[in-house]
Backbone as JSON Lines, residues from 0, in Angstrom:
{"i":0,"aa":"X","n":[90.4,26.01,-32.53],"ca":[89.27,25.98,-33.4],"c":[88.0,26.0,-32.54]}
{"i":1,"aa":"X","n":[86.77,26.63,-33.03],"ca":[85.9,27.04,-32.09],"c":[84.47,26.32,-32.71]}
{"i":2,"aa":"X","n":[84.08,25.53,-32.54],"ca":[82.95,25.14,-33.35],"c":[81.1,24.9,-32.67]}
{"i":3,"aa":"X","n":[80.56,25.5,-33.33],"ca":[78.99,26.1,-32.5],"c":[78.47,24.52,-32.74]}
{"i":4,"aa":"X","n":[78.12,24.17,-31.56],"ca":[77.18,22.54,-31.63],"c":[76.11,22.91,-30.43]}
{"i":5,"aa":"X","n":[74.95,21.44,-30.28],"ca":[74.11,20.84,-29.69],"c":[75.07,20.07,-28.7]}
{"i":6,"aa":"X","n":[74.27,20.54,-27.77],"ca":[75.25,19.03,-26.78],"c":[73.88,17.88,-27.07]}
{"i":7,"aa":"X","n":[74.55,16.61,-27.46],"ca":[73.78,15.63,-27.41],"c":[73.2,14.75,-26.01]}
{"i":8,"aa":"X","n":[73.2,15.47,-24.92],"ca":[72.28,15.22,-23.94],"c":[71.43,16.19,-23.36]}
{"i":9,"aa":"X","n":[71.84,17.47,-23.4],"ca":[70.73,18.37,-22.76],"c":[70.1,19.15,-24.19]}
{"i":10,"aa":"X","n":[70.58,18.84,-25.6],"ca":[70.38,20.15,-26.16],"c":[71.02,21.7,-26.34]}
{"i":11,"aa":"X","n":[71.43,22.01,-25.27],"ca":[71.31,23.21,-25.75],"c":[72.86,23.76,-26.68]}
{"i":12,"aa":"X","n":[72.87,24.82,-26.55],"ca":[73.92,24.94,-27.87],"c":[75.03,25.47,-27.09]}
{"i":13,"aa":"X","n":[76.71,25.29,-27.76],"ca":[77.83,25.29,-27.11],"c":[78.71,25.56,-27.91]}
{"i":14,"aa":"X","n":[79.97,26.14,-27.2],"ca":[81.13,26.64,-28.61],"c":[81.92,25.26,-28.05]}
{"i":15,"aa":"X","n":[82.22,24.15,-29.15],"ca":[83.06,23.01,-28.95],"c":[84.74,23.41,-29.2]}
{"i":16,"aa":"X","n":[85.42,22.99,-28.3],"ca":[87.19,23.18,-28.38],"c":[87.21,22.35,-29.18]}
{"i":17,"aa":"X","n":[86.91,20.81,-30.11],"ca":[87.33,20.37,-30.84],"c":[86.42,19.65,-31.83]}
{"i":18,"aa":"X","n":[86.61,19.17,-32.96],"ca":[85.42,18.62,-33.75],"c":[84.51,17.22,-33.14]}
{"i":19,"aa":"X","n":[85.25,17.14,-31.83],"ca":[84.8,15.44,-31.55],"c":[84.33,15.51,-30.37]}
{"i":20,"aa":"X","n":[83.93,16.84,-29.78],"ca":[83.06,17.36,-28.6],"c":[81.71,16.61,-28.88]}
{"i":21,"aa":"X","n":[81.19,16.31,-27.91],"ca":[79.55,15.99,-28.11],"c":[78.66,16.85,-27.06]}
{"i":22,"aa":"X","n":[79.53,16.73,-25.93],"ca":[78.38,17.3,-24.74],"c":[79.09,18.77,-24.31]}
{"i":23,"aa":"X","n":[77.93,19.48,-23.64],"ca":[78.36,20.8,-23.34],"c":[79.29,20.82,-21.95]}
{"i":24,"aa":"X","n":[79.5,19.48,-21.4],"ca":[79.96,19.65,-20.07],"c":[80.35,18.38,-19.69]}
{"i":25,"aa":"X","n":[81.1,18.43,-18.53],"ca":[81.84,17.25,-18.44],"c":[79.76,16.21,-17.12]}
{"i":26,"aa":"X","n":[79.11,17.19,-16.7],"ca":[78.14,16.83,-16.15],"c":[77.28,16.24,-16.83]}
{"i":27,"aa":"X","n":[76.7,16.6,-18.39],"ca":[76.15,16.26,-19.73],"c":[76.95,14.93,-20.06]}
{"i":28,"aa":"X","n":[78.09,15.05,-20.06],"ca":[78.74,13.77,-20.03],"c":[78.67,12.39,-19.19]}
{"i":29,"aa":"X","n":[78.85,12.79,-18.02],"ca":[78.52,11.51,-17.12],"c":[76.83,11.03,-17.01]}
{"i":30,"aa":"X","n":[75.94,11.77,-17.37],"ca":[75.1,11.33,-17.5],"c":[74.32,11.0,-18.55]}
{"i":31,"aa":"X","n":[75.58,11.03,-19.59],"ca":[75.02,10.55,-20.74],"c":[75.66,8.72,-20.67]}
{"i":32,"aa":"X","n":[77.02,8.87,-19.72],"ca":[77.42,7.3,-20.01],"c":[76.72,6.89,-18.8]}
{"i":33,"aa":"X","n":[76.45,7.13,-18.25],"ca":[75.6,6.59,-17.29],"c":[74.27,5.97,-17.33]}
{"i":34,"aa":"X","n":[73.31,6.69,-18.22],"ca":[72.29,6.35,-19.28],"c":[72.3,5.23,-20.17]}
{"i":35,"aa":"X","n":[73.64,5.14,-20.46],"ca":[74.13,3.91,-21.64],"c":[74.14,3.05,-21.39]}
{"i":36,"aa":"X","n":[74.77,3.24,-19.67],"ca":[74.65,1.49,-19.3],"c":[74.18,0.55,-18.62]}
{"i":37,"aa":"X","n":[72.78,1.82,-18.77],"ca":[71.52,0.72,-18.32],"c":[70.98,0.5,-18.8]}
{"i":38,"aa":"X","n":[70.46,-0.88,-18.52],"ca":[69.62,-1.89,-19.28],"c":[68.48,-1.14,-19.87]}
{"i":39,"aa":"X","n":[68.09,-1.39,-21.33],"ca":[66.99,-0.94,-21.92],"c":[65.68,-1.81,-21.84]}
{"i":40,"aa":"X","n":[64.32,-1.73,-21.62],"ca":[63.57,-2.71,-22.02],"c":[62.53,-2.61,-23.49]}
{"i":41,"aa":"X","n":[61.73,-3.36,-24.13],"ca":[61.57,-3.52,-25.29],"c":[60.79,-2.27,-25.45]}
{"i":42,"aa":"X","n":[60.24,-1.55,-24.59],"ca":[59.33,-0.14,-24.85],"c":[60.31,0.99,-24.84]}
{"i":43,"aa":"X","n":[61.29,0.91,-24.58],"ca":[62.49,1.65,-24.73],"c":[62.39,2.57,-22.97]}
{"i":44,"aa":"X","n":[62.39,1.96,-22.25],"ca":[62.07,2.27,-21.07],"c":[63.84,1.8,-19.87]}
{"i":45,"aa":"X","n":[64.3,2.37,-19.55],"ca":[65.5,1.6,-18.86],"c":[64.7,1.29,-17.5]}
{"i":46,"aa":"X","n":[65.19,0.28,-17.28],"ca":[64.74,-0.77,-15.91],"c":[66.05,-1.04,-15.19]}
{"i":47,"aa":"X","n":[65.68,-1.38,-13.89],"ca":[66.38,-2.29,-12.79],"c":[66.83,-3.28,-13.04]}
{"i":48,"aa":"X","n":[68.1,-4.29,-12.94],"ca":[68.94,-4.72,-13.03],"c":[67.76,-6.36,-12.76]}
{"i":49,"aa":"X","n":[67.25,-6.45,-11.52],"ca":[66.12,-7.59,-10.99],"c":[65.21,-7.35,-11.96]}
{"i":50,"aa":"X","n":[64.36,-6.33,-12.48],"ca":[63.03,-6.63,-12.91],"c":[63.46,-6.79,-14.65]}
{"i":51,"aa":"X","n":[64.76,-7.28,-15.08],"ca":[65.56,-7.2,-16.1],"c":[65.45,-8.71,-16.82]}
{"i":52,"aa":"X","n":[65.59,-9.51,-15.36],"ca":[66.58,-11.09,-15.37],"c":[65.15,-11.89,-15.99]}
{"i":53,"aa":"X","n":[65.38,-12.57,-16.96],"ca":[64.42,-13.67,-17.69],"c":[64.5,-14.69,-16.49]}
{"i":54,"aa":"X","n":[63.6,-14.9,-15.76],"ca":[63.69,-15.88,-15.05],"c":[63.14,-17.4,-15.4]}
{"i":55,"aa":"X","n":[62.16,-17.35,-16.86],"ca":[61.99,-17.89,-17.03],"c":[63.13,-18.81,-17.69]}
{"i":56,"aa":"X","n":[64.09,-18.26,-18.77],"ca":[65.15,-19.13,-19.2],"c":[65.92,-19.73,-18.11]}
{"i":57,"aa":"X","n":[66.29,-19.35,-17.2],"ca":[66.57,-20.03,-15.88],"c":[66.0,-20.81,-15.61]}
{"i":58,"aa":"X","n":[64.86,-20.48,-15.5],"ca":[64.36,-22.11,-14.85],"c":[64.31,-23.21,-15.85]}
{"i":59,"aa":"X","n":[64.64,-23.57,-16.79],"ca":[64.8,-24.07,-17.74],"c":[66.08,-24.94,-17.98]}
{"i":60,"aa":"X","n":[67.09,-24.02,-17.23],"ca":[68.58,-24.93,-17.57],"c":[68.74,-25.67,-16.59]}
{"i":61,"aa":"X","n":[69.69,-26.6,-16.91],"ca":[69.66,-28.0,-15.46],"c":[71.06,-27.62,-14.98]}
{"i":62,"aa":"X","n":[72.0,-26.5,-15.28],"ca":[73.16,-26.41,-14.88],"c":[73.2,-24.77,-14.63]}
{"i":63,"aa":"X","n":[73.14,-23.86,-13.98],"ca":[73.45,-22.64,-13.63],"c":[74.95,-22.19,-13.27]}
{"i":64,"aa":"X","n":[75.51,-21.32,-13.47],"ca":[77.04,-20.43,-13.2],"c":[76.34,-20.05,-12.37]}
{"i":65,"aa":"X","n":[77.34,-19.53,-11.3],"ca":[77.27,-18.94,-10.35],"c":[76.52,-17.15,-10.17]}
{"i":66,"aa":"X","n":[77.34,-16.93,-11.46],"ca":[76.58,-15.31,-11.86],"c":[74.85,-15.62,-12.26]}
{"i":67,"aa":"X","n":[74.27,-16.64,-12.63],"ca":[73.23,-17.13,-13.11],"c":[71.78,-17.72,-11.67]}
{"i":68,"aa":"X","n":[72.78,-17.99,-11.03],"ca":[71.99,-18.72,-9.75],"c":[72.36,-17.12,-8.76]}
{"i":69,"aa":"X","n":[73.33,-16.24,-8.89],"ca":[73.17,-15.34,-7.91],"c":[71.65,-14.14,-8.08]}
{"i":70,"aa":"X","n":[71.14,-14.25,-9.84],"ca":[70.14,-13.46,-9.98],"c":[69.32,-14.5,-9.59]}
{"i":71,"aa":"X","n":[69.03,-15.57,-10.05],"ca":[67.72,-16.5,-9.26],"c":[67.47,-16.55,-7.69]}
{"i":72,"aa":"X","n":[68.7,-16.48,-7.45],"ca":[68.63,-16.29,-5.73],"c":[68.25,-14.78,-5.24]}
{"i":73,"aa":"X","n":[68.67,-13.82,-6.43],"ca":[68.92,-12.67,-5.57],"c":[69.83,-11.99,-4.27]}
{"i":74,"aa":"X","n":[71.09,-12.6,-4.68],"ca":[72.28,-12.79,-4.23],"c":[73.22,-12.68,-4.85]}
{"i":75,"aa":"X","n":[74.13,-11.61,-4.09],"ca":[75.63,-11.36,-4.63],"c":[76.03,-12.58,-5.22]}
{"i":76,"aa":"X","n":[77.36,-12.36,-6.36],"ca":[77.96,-13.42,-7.21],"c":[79.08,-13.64,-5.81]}
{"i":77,"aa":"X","n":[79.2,-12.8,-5.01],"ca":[80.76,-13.35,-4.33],"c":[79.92,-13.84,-3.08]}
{"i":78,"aa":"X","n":[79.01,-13.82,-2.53],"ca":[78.07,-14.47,-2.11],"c":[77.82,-16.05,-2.21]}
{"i":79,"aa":"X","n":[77.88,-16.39,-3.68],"ca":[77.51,-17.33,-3.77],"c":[79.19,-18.77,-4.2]}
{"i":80,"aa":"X","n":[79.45,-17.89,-4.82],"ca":[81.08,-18.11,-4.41],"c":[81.7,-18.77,-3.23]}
{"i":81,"aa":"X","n":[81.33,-17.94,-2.14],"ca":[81.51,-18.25,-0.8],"c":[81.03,-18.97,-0.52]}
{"i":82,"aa":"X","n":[79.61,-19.31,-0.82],"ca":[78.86,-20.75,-0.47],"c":[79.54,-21.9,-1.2]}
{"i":83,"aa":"X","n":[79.86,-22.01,-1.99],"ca":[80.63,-22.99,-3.1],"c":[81.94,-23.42,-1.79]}
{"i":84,"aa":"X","n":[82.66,-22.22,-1.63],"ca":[84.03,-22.56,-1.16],"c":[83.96,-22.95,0.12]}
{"i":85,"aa":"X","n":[82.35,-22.99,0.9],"ca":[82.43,-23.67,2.11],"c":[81.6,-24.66,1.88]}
{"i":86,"aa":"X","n":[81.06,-24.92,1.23],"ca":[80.95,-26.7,0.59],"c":[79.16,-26.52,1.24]}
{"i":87,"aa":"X","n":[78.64,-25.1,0.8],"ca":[77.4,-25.22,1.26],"c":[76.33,-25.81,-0.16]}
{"i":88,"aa":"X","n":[76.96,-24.96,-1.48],"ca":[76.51,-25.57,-2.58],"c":[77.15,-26.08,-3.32]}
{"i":89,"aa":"X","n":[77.07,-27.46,-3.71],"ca":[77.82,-28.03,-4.58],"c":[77.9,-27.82,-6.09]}
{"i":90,"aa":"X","n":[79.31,-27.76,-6.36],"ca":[79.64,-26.99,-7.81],"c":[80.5,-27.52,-8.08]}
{"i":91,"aa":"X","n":[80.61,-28.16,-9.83],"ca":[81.55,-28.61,-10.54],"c":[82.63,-27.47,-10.67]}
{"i":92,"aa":"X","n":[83.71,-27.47,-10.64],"ca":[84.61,-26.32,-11.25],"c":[85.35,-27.15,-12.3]}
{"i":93,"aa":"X","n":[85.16,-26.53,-13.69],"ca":[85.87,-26.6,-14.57],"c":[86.6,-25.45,-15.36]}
{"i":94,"aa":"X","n":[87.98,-25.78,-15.85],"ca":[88.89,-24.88,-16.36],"c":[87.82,-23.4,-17.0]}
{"i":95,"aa":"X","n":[87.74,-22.6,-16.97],"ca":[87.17,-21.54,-17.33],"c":[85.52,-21.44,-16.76]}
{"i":96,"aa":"X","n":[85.14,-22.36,-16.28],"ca":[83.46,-22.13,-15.63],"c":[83.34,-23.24,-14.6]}
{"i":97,"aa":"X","n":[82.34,-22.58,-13.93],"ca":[81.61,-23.12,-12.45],"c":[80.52,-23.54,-12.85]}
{"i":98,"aa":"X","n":[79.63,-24.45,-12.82],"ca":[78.64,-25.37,-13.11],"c":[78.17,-25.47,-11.48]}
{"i":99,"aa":"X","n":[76.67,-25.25,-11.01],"ca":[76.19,-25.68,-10.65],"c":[74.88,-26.75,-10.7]}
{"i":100,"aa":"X","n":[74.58,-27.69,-10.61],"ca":[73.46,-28.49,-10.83],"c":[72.05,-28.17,-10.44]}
{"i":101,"aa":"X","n":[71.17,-27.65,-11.19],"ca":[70.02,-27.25,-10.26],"c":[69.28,-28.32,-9.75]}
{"i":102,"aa":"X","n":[69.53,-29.98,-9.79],"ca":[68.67,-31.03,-8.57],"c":[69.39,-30.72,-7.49]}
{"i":103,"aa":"X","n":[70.84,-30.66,-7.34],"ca":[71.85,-30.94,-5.94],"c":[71.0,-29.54,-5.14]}
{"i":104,"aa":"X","n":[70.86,-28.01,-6.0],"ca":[70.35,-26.71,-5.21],"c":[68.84,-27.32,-5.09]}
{"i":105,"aa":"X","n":[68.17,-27.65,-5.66],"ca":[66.66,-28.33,-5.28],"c":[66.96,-29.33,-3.86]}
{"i":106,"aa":"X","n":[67.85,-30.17,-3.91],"ca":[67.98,-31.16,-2.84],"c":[68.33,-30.13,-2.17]}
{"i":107,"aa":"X","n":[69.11,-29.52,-1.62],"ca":[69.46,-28.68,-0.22],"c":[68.6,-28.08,0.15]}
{"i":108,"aa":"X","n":[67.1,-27.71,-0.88],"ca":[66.18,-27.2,-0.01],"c":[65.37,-27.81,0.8]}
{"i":109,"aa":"X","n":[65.2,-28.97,-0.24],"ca":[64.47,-30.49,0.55],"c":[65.18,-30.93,1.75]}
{"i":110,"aa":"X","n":[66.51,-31.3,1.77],"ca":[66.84,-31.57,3.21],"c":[67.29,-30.22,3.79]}
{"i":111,"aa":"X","n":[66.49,-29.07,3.89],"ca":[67.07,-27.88,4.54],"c":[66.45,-28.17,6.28]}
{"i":112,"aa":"X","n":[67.45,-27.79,6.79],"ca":[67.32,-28.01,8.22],"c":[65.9,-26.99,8.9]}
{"i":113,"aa":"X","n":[65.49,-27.08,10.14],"ca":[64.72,-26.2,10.43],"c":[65.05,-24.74,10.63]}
{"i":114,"aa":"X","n":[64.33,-23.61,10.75],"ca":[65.22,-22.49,10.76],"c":[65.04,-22.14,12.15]}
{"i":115,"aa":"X","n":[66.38,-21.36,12.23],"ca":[66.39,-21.13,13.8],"c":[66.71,-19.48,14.05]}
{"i":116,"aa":"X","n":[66.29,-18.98,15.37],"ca":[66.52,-17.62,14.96],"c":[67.85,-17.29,15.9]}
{"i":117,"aa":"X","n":[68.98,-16.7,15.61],"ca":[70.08,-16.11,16.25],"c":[69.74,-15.18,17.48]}
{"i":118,"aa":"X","n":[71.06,-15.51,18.28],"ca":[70.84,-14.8,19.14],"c":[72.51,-14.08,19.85]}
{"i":119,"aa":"X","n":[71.71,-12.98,19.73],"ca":[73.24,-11.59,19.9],"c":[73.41,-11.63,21.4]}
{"i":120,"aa":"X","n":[74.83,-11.91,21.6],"ca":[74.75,-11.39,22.97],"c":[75.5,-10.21,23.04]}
{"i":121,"aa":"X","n":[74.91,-9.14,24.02],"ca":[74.96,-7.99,24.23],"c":[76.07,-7.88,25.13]}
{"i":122,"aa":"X","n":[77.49,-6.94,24.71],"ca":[78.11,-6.62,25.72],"c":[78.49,-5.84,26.92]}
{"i":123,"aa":"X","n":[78.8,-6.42,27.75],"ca":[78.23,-5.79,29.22],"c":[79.48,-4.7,29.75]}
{"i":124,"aa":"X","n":[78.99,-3.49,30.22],"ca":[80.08,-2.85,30.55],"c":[81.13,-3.24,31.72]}
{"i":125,"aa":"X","n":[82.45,-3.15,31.51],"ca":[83.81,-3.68,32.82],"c":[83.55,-2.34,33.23]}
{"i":126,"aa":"X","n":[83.47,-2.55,34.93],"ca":[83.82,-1.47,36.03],"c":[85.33,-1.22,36.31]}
């Protein structure tokens, strides 16, 4: 069956192989789901993932998830994970969620040590 349509991302017109075709191409396609699943903002504008995050409701809660404190930080979720599992931030784990406390992450900044800068040592060539 041959049916004359619009592709619903570029427009233009196409003979569809079946009634449930939408796009003229499998390229029309990926960039139509690709489009979808980014964030919209209220002007109908899609935005960045950071200039997305309400930071204000964050600062607001006294308990953050880990996925929650990785946008306040601006830091990977397995990132912060890792800090948990080396006992850098302290986190309740309960059956289905991770609770962090935002005084205990306030206190670690207060007693944060001085910063120090690393140093690489360079390896030397064997004769």
């Amino acid at each position: 069956m041959r049916i004359k349509k619009n592709c619903e991302w570029c427009g233009e017109p196409f003979i569809a192989q079946t009634s449930t075709t939408k796009y003229c191409s499998k390229g029309c396609e990926d960039r139509a789901i690709t489009a979808s699943k980014q964030p919209v903002s209220a002007d109908g504008e899609t935005s960045n993932a950071p200039d997305s995050i309400d930071y204000s409701a964050l600062a607001t809660k006294e308990y953050l998830t880990p996925t929650e404190l990785a946008q306040l930080l601006q830091l990977g979720r397995s990132t912060i994970y890792r800090y948990i599992q080396d006992g850098i931030i302290p986190a309740l784990q309960l059956p289905g969620k991770t609770l962090v406390w935002r005084k205990a992450l306030e206190a670690l900044f207060d007693n944060a040590p001085a910063y120090t800068k690393r140093t690489y040592h360079r390896k030397t060539k064997k004769d």
